[in-house]
VODREN-398183 format. One record per atom (N, C-alpha, C, CB): residue number from 1; atom name; z, y, x. Coordinates in nm, 3 decimals, m for minus. Glycine has a CB too. Layout:
BEGIN
{NUM,'CA',{Z,Y,X}}
...
This chain:
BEGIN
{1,'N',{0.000,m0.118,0.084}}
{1,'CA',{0.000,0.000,0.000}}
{1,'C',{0.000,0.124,0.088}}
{1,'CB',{0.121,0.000,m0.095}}
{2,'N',{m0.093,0.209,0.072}}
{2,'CA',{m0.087,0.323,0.143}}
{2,'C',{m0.004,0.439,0.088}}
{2,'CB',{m0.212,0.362,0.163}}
{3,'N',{0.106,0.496,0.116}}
{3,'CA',{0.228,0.565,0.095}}
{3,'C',{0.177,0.713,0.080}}
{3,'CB',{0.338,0.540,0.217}}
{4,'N',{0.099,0.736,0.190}}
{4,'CA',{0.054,0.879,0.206}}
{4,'C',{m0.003,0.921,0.090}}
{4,'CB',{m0.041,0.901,0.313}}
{5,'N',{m0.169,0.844,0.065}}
{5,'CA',{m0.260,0.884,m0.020}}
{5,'C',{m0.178,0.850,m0.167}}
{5,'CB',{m0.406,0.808,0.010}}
{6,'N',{m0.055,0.748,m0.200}}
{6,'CA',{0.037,0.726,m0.317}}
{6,'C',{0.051,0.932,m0.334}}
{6,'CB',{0.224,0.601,m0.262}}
{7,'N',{0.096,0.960,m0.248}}
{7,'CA',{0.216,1.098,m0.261}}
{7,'C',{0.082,1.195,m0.323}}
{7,'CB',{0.314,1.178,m0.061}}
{8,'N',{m0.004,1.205,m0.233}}
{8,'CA',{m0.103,1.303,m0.257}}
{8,'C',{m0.160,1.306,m0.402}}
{8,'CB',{m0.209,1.283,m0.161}}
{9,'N',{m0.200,1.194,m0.392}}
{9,'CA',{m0.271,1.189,m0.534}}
{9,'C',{m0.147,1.208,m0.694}}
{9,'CB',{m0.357,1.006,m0.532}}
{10,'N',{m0.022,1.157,m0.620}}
{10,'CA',{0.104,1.202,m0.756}}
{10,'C',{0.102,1.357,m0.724}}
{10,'CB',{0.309,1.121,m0.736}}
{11,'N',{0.109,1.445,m0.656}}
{11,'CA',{0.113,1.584,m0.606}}
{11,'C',{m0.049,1.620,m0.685}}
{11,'CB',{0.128,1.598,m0.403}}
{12,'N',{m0.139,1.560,m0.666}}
{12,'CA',{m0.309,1.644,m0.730}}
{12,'C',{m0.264,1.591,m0.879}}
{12,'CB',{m0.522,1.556,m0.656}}
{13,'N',{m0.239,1.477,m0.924}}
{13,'CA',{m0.197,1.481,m1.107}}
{13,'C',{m0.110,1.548,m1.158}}
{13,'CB',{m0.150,1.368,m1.168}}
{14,'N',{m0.010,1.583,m1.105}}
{14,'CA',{0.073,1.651,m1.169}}
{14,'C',{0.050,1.755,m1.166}}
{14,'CB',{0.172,1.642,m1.149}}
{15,'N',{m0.025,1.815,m1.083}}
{15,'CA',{m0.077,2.001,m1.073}}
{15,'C',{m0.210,1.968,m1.199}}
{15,'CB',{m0.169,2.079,m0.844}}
{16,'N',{m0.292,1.856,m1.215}}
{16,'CA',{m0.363,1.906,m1.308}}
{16,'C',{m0.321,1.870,m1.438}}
{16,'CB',{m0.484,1.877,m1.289}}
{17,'N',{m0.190,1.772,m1.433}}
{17,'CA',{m0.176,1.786,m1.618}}
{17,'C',{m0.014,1.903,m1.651}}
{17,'CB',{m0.132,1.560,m1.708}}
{18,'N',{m0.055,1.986,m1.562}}
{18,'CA',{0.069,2.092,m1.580}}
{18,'C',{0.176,2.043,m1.530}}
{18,'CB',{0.108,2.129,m1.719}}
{19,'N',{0.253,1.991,m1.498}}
{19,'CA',{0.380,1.985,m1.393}}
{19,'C',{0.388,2.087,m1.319}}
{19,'CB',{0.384,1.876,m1.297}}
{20,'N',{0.549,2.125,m1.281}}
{20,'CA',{0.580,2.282,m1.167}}
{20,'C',{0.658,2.149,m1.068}}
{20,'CB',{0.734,2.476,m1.250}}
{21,'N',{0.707,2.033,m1.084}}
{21,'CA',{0.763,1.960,m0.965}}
{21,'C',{0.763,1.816,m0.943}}
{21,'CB',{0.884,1.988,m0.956}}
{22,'N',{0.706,1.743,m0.846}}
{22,'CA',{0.718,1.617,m0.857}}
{22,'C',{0.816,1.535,m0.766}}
{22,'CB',{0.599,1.577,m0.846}}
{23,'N',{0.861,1.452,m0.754}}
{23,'CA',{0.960,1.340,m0.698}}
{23,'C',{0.906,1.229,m0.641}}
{23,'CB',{1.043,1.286,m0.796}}
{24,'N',{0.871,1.262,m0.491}}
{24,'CA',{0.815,1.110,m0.458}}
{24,'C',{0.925,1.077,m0.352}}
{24,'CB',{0.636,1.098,m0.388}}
{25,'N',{0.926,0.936,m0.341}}
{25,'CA',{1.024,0.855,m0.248}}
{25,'C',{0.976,0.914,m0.116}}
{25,'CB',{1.012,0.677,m0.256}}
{26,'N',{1.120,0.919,m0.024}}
{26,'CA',{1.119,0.980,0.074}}
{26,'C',{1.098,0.938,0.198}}
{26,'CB',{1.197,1.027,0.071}}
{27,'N',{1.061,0.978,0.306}}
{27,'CA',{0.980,0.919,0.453}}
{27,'C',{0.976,1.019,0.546}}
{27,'CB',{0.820,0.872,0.437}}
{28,'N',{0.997,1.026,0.644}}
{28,'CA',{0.996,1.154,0.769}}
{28,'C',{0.868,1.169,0.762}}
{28,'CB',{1.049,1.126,0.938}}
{29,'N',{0.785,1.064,0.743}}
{29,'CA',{0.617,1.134,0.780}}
{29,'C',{0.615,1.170,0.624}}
{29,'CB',{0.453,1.001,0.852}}
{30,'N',{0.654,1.180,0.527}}
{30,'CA',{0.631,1.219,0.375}}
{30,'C',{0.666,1.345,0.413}}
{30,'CB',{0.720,1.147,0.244}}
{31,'N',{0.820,1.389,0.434}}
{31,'CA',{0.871,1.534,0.453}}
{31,'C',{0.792,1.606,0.574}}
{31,'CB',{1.036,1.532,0.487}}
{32,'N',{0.710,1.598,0.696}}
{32,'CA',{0.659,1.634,0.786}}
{32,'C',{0.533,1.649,0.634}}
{32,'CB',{0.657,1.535,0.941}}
{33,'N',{0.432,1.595,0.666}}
{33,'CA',{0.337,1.635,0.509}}
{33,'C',{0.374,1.754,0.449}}
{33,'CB',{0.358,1.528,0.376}}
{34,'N',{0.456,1.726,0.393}}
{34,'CA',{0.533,1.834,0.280}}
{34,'C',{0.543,1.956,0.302}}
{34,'CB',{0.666,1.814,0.252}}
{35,'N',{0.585,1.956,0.459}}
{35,'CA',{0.658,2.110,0.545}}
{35,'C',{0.472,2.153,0.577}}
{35,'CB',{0.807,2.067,0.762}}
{36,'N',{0.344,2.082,0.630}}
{36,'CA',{0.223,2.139,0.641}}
{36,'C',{0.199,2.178,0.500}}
{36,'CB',{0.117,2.050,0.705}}
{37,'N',{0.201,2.130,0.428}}
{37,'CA',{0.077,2.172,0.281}}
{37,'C',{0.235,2.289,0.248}}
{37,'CB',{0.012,1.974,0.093}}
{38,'N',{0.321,2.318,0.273}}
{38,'CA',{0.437,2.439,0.262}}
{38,'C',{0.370,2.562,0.324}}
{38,'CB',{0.592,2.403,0.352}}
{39,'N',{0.336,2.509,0.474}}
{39,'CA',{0.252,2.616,0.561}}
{39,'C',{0.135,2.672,0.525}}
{39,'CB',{0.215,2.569,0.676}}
{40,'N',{0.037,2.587,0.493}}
{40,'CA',{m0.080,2.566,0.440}}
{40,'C',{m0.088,2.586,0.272}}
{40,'CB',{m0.115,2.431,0.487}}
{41,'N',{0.026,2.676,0.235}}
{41,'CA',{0.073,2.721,0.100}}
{41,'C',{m0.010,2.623,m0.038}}
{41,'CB',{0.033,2.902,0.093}}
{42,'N',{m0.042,2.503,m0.015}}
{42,'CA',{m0.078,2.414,m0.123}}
{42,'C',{0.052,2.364,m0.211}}
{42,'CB',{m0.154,2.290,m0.058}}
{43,'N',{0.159,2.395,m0.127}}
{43,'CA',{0.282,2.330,m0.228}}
{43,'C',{0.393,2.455,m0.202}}
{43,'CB',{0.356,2.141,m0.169}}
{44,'N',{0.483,2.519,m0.297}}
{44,'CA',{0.566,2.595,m0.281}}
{44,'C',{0.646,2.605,m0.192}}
{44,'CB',{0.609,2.598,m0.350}}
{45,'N',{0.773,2.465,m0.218}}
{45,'CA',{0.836,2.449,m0.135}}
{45,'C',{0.864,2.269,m0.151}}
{45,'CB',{0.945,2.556,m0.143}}
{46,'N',{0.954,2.223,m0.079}}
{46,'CA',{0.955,2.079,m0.073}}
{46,'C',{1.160,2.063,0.000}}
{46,'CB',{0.784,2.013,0.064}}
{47,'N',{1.193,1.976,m0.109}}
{47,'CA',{1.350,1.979,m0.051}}
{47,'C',{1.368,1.796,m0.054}}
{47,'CB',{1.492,2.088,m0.184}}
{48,'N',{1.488,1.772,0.036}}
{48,'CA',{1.506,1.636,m0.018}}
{48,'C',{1.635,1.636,m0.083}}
{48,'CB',{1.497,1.524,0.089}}
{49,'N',{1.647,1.553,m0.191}}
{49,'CA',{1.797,1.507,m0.235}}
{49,'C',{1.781,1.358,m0.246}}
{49,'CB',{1.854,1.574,m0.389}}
{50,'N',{1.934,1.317,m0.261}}
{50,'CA',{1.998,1.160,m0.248}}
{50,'C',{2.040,1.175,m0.383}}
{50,'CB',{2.133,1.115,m0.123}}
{51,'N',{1.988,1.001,m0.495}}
{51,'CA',{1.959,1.055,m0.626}}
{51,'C',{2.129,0.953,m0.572}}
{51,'CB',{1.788,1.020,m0.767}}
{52,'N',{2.196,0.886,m0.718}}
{52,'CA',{2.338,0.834,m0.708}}
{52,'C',{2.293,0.708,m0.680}}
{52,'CB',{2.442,0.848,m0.836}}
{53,'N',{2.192,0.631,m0.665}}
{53,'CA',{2.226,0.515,m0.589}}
{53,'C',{2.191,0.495,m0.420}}
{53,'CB',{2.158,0.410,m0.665}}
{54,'N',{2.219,0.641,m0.423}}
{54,'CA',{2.200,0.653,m0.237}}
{54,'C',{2.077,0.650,m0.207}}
{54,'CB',{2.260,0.532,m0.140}}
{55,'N',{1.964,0.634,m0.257}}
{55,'CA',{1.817,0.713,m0.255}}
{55,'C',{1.762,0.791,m0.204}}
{55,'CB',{1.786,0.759,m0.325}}
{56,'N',{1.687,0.846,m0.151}}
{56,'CA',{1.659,0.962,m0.093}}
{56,'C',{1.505,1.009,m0.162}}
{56,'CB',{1.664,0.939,0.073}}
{57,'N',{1.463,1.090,m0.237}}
{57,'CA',{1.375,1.117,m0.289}}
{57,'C',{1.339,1.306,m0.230}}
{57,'CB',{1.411,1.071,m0.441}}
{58,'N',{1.199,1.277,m0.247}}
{58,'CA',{1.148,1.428,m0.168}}
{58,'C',{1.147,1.516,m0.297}}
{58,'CB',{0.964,1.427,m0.078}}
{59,'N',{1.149,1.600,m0.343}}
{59,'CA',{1.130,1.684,m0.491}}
{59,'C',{1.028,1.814,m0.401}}
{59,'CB',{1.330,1.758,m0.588}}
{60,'N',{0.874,1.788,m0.482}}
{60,'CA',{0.824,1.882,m0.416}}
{60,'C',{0.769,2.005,m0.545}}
{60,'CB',{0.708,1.811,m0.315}}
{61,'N',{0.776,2.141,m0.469}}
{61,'CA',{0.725,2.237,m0.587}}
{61,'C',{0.580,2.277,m0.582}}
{61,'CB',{0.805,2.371,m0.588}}
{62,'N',{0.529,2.271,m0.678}}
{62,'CA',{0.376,2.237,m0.683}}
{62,'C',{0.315,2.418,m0.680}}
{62,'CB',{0.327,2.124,m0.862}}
{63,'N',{0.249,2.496,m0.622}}
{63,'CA',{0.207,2.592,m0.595}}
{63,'C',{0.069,2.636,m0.720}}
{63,'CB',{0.180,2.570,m0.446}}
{64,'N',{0.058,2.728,m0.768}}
{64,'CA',{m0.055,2.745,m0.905}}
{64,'C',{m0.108,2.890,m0.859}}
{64,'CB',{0.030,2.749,m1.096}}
{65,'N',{m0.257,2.850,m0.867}}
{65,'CA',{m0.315,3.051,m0.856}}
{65,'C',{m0.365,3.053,m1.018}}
{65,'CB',{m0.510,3.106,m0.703}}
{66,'N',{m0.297,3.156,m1.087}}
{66,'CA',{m0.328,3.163,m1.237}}
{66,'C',{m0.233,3.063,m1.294}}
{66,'CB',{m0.486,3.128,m1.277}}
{67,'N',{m0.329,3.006,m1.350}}
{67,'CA',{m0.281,2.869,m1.406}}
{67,'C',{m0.358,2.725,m1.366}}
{67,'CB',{m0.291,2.883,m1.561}}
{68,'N',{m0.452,2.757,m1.288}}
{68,'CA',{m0.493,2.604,m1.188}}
{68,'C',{m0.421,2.640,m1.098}}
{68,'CB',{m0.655,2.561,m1.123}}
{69,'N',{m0.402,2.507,m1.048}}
{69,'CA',{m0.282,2.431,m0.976}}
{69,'C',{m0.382,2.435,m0.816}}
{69,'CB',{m0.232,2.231,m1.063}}
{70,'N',{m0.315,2.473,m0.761}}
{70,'CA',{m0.398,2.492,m0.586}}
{70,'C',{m0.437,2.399,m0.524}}
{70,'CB',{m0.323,2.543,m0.470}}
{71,'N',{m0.382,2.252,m0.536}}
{71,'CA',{m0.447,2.122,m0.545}}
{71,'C',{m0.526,2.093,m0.634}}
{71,'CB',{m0.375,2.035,m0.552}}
{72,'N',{m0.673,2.081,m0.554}}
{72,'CA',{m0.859,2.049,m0.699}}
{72,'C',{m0.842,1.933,m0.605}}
{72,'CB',{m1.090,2.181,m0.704}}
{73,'N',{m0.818,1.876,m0.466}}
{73,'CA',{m0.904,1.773,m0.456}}
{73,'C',{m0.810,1.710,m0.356}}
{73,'CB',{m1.061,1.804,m0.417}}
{74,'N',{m0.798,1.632,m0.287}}
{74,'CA',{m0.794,1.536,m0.180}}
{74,'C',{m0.846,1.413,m0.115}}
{74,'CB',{m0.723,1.516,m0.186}}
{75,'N',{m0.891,1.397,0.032}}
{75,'CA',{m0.953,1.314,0.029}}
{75,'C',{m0.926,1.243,0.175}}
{75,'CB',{m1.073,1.357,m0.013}}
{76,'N',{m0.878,1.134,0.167}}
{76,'CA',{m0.791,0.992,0.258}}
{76,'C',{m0.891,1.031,0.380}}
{76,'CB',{m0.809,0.775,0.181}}
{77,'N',{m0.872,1.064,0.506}}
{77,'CA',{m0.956,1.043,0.598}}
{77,'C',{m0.923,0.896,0.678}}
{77,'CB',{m0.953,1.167,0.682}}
{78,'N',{m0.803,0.901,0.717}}
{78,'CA',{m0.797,0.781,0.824}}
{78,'C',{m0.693,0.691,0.727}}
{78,'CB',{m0.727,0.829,1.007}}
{79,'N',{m0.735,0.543,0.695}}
{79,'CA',{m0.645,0.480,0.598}}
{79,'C',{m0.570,0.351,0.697}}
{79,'CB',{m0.743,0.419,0.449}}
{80,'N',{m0.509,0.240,0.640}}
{80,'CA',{m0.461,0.150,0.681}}
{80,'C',{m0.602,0.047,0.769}}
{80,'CB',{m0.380,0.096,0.553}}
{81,'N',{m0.699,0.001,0.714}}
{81,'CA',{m0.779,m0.050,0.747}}
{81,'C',{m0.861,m0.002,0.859}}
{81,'CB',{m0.823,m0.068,0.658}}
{82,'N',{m0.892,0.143,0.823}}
{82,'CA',{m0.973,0.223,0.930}}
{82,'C',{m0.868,0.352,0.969}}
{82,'CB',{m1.140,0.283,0.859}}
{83,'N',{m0.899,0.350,1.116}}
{83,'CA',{m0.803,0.483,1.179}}
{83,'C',{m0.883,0.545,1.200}}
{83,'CB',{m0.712,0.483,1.299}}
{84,'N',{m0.903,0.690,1.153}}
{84,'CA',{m1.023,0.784,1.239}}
{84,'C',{m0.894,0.864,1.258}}
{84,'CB',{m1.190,0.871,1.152}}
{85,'N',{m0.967,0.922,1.454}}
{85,'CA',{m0.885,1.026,1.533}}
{85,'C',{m1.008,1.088,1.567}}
{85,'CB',{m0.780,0.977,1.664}}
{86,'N',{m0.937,1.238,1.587}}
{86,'CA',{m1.031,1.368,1.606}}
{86,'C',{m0.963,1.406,1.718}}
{86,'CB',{m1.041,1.491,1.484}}
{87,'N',{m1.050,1.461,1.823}}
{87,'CA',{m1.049,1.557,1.944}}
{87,'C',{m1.003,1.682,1.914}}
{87,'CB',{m1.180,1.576,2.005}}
{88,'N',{m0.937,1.787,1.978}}
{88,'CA',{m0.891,1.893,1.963}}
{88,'C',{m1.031,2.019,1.924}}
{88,'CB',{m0.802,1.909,2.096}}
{89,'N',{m1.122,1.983,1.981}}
{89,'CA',{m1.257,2.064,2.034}}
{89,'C',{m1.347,2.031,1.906}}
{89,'CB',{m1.336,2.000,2.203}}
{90,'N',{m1.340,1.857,1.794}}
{90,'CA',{m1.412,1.861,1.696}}
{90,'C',{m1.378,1.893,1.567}}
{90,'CB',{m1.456,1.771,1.696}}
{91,'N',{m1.228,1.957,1.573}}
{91,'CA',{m1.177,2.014,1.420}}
{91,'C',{m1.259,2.109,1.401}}
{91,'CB',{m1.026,2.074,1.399}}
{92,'N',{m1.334,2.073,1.279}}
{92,'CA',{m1.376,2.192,1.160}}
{92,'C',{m1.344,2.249,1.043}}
{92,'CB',{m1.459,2.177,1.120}}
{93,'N',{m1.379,2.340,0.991}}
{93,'CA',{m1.299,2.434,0.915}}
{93,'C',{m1.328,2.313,0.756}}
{93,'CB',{m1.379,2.640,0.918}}
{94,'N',{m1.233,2.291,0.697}}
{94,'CA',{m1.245,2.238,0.532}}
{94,'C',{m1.266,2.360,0.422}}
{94,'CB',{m1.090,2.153,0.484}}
{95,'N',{m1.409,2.290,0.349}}
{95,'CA',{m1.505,2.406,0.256}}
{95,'C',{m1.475,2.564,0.326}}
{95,'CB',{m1.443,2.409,0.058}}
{96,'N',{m1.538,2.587,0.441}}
{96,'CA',{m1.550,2.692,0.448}}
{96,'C',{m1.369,2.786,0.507}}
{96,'CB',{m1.623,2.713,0.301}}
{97,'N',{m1.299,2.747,0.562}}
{97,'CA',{m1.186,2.759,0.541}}
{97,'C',{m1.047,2.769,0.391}}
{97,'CB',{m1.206,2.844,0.607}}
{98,'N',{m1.140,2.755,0.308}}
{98,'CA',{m1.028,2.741,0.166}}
{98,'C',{m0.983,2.592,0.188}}
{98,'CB',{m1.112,2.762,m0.021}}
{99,'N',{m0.967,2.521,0.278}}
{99,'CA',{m0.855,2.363,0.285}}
{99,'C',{m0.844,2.364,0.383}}
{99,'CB',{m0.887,2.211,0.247}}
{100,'N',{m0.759,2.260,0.396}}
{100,'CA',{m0.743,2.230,0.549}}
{100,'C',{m0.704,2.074,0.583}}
{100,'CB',{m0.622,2.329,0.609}}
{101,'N',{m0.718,2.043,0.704}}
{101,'CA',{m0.700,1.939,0.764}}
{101,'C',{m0.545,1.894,0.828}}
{101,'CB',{m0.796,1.950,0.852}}
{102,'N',{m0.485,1.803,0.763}}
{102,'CA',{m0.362,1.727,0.824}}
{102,'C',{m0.441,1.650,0.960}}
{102,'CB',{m0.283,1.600,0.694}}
{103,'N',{m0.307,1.668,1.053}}
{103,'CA',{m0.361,1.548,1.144}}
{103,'C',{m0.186,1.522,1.189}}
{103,'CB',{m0.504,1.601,1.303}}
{104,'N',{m0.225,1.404,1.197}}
{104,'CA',{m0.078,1.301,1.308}}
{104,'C',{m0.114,1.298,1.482}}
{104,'CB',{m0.075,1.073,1.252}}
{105,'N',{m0.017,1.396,1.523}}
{105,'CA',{m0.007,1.473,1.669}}
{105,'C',{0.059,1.366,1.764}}
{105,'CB',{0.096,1.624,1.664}}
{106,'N',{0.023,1.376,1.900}}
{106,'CA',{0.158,1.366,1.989}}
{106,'C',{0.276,1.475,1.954}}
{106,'CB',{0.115,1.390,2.151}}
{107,'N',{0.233,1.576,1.919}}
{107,'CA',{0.331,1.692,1.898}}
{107,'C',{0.407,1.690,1.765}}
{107,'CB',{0.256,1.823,1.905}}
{108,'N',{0.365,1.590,1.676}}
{108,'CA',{0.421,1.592,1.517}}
{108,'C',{0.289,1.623,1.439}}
{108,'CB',{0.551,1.723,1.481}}
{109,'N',{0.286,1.597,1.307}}
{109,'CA',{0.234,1.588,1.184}}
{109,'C',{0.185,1.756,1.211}}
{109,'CB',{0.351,1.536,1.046}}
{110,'N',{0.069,1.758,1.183}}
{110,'CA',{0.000,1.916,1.217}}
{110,'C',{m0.090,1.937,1.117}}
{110,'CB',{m0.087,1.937,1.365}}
{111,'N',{m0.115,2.089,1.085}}
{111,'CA',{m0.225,2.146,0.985}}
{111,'C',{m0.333,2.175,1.111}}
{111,'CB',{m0.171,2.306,0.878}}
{112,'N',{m0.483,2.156,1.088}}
{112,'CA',{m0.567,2.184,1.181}}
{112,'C',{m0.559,2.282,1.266}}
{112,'CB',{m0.658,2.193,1.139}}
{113,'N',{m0.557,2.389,1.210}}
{113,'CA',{m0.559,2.524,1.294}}
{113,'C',{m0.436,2.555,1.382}}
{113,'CB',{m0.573,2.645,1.196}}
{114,'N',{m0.326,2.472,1.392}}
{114,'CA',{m0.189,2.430,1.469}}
{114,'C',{m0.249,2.360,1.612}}
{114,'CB',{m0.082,2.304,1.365}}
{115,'N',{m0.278,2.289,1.514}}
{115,'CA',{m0.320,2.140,1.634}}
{115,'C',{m0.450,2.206,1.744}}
{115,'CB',{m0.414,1.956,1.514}}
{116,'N',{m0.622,2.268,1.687}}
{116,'CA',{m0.660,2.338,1.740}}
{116,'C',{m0.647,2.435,1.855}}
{116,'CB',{m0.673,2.356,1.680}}
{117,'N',{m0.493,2.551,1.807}}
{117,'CA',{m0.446,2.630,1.905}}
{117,'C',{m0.369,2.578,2.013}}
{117,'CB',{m0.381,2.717,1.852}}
{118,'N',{m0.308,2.418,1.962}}
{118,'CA',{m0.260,2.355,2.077}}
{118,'C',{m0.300,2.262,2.165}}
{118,'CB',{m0.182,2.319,2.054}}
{119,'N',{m0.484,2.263,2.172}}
{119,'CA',{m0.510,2.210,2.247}}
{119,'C',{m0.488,2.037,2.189}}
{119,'CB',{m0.442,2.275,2.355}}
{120,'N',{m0.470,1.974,2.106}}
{120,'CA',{m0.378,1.832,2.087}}
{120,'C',{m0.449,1.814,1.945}}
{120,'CB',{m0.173,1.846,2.086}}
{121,'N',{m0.562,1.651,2.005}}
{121,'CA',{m0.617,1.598,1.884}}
{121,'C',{m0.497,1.466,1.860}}
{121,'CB',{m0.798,1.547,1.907}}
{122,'N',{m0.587,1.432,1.736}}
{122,'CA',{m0.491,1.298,1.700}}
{122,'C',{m0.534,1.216,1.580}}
{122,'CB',{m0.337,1.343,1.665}}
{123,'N',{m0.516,1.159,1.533}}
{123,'CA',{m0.549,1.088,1.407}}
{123,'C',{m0.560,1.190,1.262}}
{123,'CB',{m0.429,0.973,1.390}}
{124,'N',{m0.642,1.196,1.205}}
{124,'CA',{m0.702,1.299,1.051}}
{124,'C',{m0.606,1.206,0.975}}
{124,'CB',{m0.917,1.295,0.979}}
{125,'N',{m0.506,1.254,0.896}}
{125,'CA',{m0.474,1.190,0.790}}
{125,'C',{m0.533,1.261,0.665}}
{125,'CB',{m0.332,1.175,0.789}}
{126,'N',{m0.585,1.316,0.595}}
{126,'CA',{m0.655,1.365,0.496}}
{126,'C',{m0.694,1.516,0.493}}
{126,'CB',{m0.587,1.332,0.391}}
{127,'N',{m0.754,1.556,0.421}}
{127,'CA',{m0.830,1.718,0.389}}
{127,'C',{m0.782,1.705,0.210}}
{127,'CB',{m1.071,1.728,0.428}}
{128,'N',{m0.778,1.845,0.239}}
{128,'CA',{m0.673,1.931,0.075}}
{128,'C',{m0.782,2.046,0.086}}
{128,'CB',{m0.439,2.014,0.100}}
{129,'N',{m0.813,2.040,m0.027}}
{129,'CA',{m0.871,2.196,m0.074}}
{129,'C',{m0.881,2.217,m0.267}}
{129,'CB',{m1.068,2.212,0.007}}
């Protein structure tokens, strides 16, 4: 089961059938995610709480321009089966700069234009726009 593309795609439904917050089970590479598309202002904000059976669930706040929801699309670049990694030198801009590119760093979980200025490619985990 792929965990990542699980979160994303509960984060793109709930922005399009109206939801302001969703609850996905929690993961350091889930909350690293969370804190880019925070940066990358696709999600408001993102907190964790421990529900009462000692749980740890991420509660993320879903970001809206108007009344569409700032998540239209997402799309899995590197999955369980296939790994695609990108060079520092071949990141390109997503539609024109309105998205952007996650990648998994030596340096930590990065939004493209991070990873770019630091010189440091790594594995594409998906594009948001």
């Amino acid at each position: 089961m792929d965990t990542i593309a699980n979160m994303l795609i509960m984060l793109k439904n709930a922005g399009l059938a109206g939801k302001q917050t969703v609850v996905v089970p929690h993961s350091k590479l889930k909350e690293a995610i969370a804190a880019c598309l925070v940066k990358g202002k696709f999600v408001a904000s993102s907190s964790k709480k421990t529900l009462e059976g000692g749980k740890a669930v991420l509660e993320v706040t879903l970001a809206r321009m108007g009344d569409a929801p700032k998540i239209q699309q997402v799309e899995r670049i590197s999955k369980p089966s296939k790994r695609v990694y990108i060079k520092a030198k071949d990141i390109k801009p997503v539609r024109q700069g309105y998205g952007m590119t996650v990648l998994s760093t030596p340096k930590g979980v990065l939004i493209a234009d991070d990873a770019r200025k630091q010189l440091v490619g790594g594995e594409a985990l998906f594009r948001i726009w």
